[in-house]
PDB file of N, H, CA, C and O in Angstrom:
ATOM      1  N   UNK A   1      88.108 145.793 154.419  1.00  0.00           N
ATOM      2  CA  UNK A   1      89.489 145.381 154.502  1.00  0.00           C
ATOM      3  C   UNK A   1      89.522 143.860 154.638  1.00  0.00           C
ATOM      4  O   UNK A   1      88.514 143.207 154.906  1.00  0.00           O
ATOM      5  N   UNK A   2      90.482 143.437 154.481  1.00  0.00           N
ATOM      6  H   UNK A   2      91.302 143.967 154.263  1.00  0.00           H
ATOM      7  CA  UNK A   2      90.712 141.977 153.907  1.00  0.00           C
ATOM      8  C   UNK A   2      91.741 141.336 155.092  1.00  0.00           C
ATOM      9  O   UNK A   2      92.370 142.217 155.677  1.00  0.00           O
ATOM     10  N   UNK A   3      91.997 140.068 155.511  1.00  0.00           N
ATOM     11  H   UNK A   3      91.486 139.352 155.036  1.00  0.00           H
ATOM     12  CA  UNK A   3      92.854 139.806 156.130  1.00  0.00           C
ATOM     13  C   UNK A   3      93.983 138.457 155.634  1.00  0.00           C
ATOM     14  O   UNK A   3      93.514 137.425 156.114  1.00  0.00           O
ATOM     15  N   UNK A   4      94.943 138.230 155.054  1.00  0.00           N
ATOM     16  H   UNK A   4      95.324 139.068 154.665  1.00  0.00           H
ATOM     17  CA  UNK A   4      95.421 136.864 154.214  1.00  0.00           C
ATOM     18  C   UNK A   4      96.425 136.871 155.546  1.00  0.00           C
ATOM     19  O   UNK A   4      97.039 137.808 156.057  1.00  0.00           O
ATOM     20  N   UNK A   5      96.338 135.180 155.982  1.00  0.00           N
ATOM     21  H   UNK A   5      95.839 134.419 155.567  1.00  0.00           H
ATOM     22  CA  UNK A   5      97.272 134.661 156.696  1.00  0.00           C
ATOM     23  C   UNK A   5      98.376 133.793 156.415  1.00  0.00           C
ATOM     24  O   UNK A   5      97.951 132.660 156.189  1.00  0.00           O
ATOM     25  N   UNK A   6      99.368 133.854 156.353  1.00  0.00           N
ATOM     26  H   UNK A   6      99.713 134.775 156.536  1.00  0.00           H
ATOM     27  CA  UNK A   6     100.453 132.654 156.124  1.00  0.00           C
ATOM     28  C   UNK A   6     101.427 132.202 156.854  1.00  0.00           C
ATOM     29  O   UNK A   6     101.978 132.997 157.614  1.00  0.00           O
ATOM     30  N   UNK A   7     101.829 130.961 156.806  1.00  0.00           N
ATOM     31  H   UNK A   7     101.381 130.315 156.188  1.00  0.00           H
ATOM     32  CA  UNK A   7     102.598 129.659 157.488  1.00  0.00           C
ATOM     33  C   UNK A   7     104.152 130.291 156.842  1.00  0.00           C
ATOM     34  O   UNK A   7     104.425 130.069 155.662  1.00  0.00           O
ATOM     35  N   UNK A   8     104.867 130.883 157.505  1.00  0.00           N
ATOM     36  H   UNK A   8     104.645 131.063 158.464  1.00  0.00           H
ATOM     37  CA  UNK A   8     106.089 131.180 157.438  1.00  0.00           C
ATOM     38  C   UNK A   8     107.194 130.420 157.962  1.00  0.00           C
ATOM     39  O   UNK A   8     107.021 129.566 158.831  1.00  0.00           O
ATOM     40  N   UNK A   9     108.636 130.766 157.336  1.00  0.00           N
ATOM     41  H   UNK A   9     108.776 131.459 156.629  1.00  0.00           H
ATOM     42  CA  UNK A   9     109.929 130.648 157.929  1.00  0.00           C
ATOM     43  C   UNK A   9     110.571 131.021 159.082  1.00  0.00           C
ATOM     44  O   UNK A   9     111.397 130.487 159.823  1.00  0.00           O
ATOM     45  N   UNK A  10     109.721 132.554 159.039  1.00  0.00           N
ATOM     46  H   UNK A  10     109.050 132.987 158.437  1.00  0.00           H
ATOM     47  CA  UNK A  10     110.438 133.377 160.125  1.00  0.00           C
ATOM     48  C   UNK A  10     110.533 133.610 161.148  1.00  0.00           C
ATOM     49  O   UNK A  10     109.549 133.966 161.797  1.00  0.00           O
ATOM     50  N   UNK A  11     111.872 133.488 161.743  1.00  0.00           N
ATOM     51  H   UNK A  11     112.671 133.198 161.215  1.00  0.00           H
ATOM     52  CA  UNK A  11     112.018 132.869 163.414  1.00  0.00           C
ATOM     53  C   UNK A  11     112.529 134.231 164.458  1.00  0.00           C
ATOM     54  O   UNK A  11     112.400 134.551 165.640  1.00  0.00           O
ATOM     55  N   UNK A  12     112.977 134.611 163.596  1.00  0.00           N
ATOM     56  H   UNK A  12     113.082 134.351 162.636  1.00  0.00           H
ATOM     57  CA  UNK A  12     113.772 136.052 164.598  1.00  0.00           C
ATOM     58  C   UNK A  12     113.026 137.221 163.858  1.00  0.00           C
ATOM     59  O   UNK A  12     112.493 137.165 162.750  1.00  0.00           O
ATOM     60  N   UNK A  13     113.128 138.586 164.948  1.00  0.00           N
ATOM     61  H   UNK A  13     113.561 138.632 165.848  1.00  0.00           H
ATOM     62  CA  UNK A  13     113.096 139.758 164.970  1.00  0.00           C
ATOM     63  C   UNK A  13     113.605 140.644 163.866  1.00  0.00           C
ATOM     64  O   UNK A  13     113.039 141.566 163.279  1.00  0.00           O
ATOM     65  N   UNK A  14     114.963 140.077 163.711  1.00  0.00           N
ATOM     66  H   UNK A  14     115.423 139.328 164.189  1.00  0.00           H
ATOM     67  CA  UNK A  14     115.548 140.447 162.533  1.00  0.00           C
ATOM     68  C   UNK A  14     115.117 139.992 161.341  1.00  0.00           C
ATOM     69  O   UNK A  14     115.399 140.720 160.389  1.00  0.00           O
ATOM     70  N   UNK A  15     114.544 139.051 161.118  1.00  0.00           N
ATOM     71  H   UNK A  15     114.315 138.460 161.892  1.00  0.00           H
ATOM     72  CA  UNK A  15     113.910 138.404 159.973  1.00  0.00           C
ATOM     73  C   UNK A  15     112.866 139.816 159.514  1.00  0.00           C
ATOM     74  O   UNK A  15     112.564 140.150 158.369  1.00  0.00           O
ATOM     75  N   UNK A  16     112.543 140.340 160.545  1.00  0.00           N
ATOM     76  H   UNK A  16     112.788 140.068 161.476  1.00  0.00           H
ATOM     77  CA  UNK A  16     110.712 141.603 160.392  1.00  0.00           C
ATOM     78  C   UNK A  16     112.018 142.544 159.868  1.00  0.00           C
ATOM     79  O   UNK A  16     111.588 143.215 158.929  1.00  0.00           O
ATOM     80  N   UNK A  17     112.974 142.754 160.028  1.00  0.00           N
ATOM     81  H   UNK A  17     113.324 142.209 160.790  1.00  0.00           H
ATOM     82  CA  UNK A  17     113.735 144.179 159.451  1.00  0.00           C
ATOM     83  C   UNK A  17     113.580 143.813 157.592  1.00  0.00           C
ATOM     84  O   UNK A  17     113.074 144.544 156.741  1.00  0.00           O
ATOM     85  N   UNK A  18     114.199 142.470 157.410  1.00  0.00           N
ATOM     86  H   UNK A  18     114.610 141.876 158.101  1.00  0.00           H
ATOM     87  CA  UNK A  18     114.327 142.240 155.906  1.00  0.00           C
ATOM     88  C   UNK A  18     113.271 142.471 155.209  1.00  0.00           C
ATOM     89  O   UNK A  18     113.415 143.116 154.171  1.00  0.00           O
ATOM     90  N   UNK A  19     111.943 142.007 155.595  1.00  0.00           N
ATOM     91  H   UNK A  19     111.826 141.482 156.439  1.00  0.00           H
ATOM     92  CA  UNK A  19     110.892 141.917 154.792  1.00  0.00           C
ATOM     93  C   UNK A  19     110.146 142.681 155.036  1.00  0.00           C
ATOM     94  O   UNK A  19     109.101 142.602 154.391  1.00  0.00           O
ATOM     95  N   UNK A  20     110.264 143.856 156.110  1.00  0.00           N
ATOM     96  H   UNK A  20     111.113 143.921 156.635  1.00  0.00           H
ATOM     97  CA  UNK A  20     109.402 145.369 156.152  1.00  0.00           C
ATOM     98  C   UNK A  20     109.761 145.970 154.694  1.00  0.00           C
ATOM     99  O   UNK A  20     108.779 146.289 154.024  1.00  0.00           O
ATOM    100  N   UNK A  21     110.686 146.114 154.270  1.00  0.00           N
ATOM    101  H   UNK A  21     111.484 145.854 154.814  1.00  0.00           H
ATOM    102  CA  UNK A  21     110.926 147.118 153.469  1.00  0.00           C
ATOM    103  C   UNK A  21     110.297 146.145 151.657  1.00  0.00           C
ATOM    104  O   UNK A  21     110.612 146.738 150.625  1.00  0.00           O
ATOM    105  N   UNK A  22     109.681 145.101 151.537  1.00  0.00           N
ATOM    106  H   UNK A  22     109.425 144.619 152.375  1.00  0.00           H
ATOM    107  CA  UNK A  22     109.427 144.315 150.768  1.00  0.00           C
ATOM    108  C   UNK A  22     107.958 144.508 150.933  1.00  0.00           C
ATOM    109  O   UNK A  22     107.240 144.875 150.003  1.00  0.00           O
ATOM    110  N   UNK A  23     107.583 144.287 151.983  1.00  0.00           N
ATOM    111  H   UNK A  23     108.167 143.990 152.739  1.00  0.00           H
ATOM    112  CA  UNK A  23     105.691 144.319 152.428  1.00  0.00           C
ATOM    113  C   UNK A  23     105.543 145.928 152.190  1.00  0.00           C
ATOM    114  O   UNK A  23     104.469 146.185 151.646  1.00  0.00           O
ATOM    115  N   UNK A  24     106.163 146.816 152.398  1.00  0.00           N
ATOM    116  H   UNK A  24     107.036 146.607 152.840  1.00  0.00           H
ATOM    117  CA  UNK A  24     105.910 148.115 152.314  1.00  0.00           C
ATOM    118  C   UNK A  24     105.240 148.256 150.912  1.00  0.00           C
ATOM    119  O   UNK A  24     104.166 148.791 150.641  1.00  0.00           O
ATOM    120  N   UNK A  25     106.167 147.626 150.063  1.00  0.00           N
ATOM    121  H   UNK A  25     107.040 147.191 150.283  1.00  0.00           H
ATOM    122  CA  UNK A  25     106.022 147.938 148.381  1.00  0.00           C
ATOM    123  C   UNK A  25     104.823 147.308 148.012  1.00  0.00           C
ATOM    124  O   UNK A  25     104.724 147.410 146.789  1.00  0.00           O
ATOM    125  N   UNK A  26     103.888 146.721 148.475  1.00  0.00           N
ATOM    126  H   UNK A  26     103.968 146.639 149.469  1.00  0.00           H
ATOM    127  CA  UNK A  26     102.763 146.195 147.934  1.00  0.00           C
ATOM    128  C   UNK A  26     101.681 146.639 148.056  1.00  0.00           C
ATOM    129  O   UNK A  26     101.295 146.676 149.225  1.00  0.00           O
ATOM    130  N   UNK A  27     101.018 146.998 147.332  1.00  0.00           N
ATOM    131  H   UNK A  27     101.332 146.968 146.383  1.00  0.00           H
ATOM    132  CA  UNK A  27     100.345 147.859 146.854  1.00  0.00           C
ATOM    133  C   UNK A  27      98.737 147.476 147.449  1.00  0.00           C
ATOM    134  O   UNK A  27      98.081 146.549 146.975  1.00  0.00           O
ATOM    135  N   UNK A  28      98.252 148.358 148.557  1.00  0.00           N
ATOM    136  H   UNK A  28      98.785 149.111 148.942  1.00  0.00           H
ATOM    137  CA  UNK A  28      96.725 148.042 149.332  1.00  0.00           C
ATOM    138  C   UNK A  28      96.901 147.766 150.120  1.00  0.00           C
ATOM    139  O   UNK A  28      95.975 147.911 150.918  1.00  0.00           O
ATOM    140  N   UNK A  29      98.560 146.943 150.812  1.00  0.00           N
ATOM    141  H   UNK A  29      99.312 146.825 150.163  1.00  0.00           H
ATOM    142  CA  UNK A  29      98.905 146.384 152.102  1.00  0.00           C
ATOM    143  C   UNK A  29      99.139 147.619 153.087  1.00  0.00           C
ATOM    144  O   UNK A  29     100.034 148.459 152.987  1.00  0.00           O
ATOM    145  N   UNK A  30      97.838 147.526 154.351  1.00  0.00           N
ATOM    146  H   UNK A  30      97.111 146.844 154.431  1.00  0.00           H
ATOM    147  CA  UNK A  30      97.769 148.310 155.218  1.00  0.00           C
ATOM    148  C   UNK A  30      98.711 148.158 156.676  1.00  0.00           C
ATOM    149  O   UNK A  30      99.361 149.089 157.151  1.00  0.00           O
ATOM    150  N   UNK A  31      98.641 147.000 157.168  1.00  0.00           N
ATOM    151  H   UNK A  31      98.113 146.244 156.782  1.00  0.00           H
ATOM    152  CA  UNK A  31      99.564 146.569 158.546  1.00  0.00           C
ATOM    153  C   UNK A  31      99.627 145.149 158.119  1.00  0.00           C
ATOM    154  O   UNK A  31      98.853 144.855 157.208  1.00  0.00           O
ATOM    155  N   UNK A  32     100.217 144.414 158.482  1.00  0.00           N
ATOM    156  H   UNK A  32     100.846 144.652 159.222  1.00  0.00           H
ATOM    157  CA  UNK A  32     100.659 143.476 158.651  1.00  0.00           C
ATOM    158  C   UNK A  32     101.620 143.205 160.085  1.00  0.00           C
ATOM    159  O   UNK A  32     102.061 144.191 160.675  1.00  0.00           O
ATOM    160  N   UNK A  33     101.884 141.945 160.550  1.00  0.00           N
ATOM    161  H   UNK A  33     101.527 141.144 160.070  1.00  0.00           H
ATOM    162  CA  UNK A  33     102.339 141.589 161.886  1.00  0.00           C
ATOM    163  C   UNK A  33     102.863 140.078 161.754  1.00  0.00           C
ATOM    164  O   UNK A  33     102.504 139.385 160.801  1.00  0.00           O
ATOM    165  N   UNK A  34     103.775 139.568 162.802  1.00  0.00           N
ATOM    166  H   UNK A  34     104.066 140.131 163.575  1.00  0.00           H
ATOM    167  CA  UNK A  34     103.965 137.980 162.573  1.00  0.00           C
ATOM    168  C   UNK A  34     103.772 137.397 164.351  1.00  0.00           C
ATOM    169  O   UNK A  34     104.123 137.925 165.406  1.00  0.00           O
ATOM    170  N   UNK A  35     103.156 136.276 164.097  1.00  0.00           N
ATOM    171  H   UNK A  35     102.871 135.847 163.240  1.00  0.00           H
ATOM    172  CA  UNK A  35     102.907 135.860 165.563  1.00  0.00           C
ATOM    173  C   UNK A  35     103.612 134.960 165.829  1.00  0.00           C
ATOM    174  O   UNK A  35     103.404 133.860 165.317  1.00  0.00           O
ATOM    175  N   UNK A  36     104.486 135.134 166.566  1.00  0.00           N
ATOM    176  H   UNK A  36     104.655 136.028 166.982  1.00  0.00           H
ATOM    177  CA  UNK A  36     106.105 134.219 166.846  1.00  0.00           C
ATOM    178  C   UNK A  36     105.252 133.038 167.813  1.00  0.00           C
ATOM    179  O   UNK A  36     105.765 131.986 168.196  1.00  0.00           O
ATOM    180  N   UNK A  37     104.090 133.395 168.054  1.00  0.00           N
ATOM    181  H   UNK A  37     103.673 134.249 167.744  1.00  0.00           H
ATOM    182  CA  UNK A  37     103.663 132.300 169.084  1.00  0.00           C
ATOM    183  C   UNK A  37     102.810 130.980 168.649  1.00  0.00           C
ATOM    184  O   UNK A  37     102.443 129.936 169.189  1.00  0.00           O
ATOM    185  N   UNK A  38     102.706 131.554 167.476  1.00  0.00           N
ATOM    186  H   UNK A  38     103.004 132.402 167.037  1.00  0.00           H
ATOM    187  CA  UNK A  38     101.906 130.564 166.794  1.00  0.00           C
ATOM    188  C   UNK A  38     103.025 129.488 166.202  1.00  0.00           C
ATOM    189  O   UNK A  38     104.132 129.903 165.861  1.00  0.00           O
ATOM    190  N   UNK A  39     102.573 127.678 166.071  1.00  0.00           N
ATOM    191  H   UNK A  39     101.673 127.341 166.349  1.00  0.00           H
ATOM    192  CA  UNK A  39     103.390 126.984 165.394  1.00  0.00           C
ATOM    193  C   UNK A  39     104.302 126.759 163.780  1.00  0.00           C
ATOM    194  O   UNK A  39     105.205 126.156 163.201  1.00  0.00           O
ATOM    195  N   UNK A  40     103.115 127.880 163.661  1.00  0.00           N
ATOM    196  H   UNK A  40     102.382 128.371 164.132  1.00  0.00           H
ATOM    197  CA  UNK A  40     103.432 128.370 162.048  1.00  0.00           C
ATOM    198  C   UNK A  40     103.979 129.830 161.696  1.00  0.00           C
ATOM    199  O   UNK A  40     103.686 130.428 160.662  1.00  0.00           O
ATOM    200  N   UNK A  41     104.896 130.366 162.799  1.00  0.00           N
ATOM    201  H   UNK A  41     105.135 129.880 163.640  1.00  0.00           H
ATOM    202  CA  UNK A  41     104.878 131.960 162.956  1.00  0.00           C
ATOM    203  C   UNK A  41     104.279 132.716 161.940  1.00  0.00           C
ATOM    204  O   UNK A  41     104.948 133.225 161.041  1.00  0.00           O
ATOM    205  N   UNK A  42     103.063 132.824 162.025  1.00  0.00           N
ATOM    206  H   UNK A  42     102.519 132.411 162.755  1.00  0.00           H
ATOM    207  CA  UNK A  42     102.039 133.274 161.153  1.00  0.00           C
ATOM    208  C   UNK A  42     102.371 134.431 161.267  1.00  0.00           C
ATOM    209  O   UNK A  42     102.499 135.033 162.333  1.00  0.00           O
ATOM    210  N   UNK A  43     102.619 135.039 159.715  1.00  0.00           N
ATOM    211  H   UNK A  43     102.515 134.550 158.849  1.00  0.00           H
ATOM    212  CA  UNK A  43     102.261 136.282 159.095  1.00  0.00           C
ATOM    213  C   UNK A  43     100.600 136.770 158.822  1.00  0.00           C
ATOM    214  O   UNK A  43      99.791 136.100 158.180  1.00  0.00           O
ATOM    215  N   UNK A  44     100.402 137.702 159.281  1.00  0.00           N
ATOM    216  H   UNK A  44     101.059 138.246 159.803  1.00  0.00           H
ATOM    217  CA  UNK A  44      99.091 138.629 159.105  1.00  0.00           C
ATOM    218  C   UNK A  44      99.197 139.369 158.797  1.00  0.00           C
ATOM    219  O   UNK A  44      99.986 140.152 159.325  1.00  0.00           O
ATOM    220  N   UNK A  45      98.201 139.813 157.276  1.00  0.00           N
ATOM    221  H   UNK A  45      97.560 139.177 156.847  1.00  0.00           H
ATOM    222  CA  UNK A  45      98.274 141.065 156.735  1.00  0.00           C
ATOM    223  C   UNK A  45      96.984 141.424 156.020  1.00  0.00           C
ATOM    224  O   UNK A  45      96.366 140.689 155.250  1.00  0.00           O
ATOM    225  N   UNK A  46      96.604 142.902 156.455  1.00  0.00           N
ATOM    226  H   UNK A  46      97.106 143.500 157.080  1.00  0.00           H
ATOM    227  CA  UNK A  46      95.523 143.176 156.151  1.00  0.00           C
ATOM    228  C   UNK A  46      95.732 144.604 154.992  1.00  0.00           C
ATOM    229  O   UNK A  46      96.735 145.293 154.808  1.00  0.00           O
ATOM    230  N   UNK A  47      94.407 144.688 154.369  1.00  0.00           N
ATOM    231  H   UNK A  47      93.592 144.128 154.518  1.00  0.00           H
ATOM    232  CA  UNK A  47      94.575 145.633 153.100  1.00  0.00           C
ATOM    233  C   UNK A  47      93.478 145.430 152.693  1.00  0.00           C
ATOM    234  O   UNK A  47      92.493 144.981 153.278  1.00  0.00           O
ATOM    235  N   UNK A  48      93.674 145.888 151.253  1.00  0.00           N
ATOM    236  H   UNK A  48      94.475 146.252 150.778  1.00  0.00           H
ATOM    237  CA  UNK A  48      92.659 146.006 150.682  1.00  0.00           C
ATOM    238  C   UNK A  48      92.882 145.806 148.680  1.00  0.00           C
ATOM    239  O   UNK A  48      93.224 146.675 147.877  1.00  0.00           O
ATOM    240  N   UNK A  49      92.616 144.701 148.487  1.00  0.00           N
ATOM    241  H   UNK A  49      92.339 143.995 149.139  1.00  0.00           H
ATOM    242  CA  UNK A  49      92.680 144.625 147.235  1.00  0.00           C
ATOM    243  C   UNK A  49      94.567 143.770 146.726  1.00  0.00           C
ATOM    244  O   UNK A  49      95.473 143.828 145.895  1.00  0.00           O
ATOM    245  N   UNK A  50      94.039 142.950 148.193  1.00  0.00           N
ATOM    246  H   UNK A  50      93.303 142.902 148.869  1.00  0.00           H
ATOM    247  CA  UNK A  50      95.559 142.317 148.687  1.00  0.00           C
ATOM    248  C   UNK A  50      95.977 141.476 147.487  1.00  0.00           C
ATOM    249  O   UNK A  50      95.236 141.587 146.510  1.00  0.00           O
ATOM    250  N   UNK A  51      97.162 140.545 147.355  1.00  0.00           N
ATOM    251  H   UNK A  51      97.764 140.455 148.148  1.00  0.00           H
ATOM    252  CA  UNK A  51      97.501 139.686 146.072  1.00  0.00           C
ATOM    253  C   UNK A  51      98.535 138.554 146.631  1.00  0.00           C
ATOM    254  O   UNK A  51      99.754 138.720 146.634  1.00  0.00           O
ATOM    255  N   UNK A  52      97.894 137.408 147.091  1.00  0.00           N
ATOM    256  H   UNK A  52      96.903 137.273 147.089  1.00  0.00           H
ATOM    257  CA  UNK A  52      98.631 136.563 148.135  1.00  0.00           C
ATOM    258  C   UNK A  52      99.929 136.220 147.333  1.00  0.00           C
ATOM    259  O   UNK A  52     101.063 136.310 147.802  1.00  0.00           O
ATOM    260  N   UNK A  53      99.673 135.887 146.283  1.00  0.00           N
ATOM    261  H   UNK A  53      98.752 135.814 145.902  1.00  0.00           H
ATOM    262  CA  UNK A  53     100.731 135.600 145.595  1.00  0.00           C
ATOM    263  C   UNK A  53     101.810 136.711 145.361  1.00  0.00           C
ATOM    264  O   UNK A  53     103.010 136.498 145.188  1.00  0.00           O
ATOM    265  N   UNK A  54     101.373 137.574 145.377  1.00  0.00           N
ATOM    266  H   UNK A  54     100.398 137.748 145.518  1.00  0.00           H
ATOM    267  CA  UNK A  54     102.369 138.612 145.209  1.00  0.00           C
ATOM    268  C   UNK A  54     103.357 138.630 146.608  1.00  0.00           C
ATOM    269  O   UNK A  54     104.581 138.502 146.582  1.00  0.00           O
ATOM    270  N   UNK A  55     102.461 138.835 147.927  1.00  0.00           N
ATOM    271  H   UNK A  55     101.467 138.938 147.949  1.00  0.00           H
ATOM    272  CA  UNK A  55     103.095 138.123 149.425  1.00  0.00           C
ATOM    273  C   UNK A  55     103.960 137.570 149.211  1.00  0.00           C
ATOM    274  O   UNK A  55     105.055 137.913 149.657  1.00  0.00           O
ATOM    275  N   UNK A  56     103.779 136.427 148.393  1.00  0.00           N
ATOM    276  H   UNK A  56     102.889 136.148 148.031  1.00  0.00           H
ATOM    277  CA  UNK A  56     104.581 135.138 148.577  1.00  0.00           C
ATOM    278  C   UNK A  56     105.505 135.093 147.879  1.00  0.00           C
ATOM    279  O   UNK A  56     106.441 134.406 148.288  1.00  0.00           O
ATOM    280  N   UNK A  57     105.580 135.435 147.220  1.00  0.00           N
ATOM    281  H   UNK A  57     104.820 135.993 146.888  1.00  0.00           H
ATOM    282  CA  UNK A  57     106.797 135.433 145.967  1.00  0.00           C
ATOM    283  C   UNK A  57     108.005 136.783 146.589  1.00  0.00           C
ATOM    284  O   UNK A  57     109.229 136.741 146.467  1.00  0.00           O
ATOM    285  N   UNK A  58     107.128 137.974 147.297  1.00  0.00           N
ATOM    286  H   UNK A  58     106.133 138.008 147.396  1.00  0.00           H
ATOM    287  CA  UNK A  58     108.322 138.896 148.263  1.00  0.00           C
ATOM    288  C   UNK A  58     108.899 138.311 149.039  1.00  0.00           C
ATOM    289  O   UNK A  58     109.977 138.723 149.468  1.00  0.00           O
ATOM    290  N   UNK A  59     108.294 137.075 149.479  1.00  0.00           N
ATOM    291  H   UNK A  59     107.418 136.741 149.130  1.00  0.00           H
ATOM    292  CA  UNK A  59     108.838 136.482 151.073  1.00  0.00           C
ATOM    293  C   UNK A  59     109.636 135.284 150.480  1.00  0.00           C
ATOM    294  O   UNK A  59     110.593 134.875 151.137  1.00  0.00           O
ATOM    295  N   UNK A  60     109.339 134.703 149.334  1.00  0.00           N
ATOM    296  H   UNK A  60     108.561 135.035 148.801  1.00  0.00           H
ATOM    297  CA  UNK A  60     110.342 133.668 148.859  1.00  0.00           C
ATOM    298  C   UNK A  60     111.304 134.025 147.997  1.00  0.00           C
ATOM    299  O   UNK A  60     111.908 133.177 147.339  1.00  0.00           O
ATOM    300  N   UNK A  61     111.585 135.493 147.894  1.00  0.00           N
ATOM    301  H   UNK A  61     111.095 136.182 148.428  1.00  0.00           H
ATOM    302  CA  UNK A  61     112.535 136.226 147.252  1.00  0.00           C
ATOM    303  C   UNK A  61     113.624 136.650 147.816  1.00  0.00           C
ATOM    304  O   UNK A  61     114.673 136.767 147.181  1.00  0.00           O
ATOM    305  N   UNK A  62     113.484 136.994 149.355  1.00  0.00           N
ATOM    306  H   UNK A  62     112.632 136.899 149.870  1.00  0.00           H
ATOM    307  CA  UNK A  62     114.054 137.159 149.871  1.00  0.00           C
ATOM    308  C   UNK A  62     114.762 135.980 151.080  1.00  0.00           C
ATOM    309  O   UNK A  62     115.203 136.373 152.160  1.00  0.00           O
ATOM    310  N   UNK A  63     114.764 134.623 150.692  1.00  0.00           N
ATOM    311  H   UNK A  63     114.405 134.304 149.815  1.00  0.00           H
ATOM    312  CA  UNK A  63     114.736 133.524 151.487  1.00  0.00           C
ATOM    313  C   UNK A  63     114.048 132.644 152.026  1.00  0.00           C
ATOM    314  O   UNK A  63     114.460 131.515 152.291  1.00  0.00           O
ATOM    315  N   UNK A  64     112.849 133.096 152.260  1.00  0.00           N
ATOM    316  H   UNK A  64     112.514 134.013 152.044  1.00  0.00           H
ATOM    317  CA  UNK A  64     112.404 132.326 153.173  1.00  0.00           C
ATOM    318  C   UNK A  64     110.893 131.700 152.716  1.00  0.00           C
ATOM    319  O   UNK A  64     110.159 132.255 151.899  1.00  0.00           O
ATOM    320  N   UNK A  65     110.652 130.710 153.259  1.00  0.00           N
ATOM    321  H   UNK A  65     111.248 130.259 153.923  1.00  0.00           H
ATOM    322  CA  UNK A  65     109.789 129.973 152.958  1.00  0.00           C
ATOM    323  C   UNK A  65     107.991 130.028 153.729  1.00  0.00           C
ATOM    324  O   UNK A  65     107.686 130.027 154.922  1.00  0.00           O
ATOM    325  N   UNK A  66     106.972 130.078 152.343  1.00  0.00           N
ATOM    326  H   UNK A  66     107.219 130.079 151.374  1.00  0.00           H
ATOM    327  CA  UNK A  66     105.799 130.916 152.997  1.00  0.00           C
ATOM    328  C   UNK A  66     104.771 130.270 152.227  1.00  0.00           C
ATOM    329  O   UNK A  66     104.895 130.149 151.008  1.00  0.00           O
ATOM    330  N   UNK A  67     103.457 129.720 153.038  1.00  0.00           N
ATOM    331  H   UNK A  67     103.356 129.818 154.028  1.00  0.00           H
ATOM    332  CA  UNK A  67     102.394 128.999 152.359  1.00  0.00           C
ATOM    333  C   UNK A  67     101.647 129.860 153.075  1.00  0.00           C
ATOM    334  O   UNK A  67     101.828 130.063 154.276  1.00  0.00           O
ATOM    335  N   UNK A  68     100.292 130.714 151.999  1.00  0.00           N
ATOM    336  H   UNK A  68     100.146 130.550 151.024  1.00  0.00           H
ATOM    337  CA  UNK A  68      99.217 130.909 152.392  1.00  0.00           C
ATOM    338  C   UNK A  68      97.946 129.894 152.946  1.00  0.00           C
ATOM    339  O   UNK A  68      97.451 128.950 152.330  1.00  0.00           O
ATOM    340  N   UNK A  69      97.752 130.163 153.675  1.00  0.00           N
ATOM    341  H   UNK A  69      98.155 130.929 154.175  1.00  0.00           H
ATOM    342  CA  UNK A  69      96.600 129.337 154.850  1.00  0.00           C
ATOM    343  C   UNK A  69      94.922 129.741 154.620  1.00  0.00           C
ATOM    344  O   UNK A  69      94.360 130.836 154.598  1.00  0.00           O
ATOM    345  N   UNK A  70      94.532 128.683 154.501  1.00  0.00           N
ATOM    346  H   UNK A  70      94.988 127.794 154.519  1.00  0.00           H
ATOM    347  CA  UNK A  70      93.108 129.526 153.926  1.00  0.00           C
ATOM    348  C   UNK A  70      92.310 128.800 155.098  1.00  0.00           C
ATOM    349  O   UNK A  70      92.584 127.741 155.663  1.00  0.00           O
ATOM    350  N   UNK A  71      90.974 129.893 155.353  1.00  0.00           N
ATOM    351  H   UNK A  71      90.752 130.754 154.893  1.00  0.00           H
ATOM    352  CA  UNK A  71      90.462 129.684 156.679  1.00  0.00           C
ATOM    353  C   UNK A  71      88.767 128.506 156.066  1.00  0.00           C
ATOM    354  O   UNK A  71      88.624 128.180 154.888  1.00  0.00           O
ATOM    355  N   UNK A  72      88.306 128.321 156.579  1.00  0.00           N
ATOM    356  H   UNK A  72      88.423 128.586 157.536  1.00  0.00           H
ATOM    357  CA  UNK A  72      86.805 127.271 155.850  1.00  0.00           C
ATOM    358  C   UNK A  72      85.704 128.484 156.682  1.00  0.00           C
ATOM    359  O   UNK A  72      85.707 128.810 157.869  1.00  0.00           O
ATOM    360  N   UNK A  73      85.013 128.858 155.806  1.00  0.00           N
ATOM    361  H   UNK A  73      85.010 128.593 154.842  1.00  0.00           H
ATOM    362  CA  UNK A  73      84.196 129.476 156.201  1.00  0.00           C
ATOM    363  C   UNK A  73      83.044 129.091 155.917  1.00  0.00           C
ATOM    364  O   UNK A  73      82.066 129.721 156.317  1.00  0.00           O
TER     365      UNK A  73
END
């Protein structure tokens, strides 16, 4: 399983109602979560055979603004 992180818009609770039903539809995406505590309320989402761009284009479809974060390994 795979994990892609991204630098989001999203500030409220209600923001997770809009884009559950958007993350649902993608195809390998297992859980996903957003960490309101982080400076970048980072979205986390794990799967398998994930498509960041595809992420991103659900989350900038529906408003809001989203850069995938890549880790240096």
């Amino acid at each position: 399983m795979e994990t892609l992180k991204f630098k989001t818009s999203l500030d409220t609770t209600s923001a997770l109602k809009v884009i559950d039903p958007l993350l649902k539809g993608i195809e390998g995406l297992k859980k996903w979560t957003v960490d309101f505590d982080s400076i970048y309320n980072l979205l986390i989402v794990e799967g398998v055979g994930l498509c960041a761009s595809e992420i991103v284009h659900c989350l900038q479809f529906a408003g809001f603004k989203v850069v995938r974060l890549y880790e240096e390994g």
